[in-house]
C-alpha positions in Angstrom: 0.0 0.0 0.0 1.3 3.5 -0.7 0.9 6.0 1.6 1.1 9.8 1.6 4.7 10.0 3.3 5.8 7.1 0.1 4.5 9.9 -2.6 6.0 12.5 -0.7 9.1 11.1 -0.2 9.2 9.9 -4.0 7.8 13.6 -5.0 11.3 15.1 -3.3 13.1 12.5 -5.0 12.0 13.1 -8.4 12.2 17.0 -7.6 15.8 17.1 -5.9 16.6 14.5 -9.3 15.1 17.4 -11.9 17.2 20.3 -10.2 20.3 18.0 -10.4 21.4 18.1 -6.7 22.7 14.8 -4.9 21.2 14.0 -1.5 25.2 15.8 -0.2 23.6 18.8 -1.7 19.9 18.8 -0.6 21.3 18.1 3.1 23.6 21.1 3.3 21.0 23.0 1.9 18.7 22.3 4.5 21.1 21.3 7.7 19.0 18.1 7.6 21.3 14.8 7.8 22.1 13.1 4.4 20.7 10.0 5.9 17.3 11.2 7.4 16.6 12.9 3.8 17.2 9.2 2.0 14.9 7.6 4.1 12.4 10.4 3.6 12.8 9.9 -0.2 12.2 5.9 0.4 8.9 6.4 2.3 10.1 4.9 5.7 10.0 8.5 7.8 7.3 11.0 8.4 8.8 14.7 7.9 7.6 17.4 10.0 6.4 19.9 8.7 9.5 22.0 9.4 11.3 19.6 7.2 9.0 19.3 4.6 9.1 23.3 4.4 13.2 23.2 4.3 13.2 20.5 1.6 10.6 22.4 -0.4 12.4 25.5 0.0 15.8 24.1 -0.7 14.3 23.1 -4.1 12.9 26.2 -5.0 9.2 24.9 -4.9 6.6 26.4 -2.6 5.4 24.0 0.1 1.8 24.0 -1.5 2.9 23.0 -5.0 4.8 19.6 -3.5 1.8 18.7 -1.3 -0.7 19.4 -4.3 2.3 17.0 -6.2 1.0 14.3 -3.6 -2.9 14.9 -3.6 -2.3 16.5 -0.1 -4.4 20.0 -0.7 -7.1 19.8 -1.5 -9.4 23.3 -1.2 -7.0 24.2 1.4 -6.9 20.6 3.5 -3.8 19.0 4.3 -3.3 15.5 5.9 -1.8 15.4 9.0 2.2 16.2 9.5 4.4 16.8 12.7 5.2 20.7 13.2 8.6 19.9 14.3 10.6 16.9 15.0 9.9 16.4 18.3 6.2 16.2 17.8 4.0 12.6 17.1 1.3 12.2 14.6 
């Protein structure tokens, strides 16, 4: 079953893949570790919403236009994401 964190996570890939940049790049672009931005990209972690901000931002795509990438808006609904790290779904 897919979820909305696989899409997402394959949305980022296929964006950070278009601009070019290697997961090196993204990370220093954001400050978020190499590691935790690879298993975003493979669906097996749920980004805050902090994170999903940086990683938009890094890519030079509003936050909006990667969650409408996934089906997540939808007249101004979004599912459900973490504001920071810290914080459980």
């Amino acid at each position: 079953m897919t979820t909305s964190f696989d899409q997402f996570g394959s949305t980022i890939h296929q964006l950070r893949k278009a601009r070019g940049l290697t997961l090196q790049q993204l990370s220093r672009r954001t400050r978020v570790s190499l590691e935790y931005i690879s298993q975003i990209e493979l669906g097996k972690n749920s980004p805050s919403m902090e994170t999903i901000t940086n990683l938009a931002g890094a890519l030079g795509y509003s936050v909006r236009l990667v969650l409408e990438q996934i089906g997540d808006v939808d007249n101004g609904a979004t599912t459900s994401v973490r504001q920071t790290e810290n914080e459980q779904v």
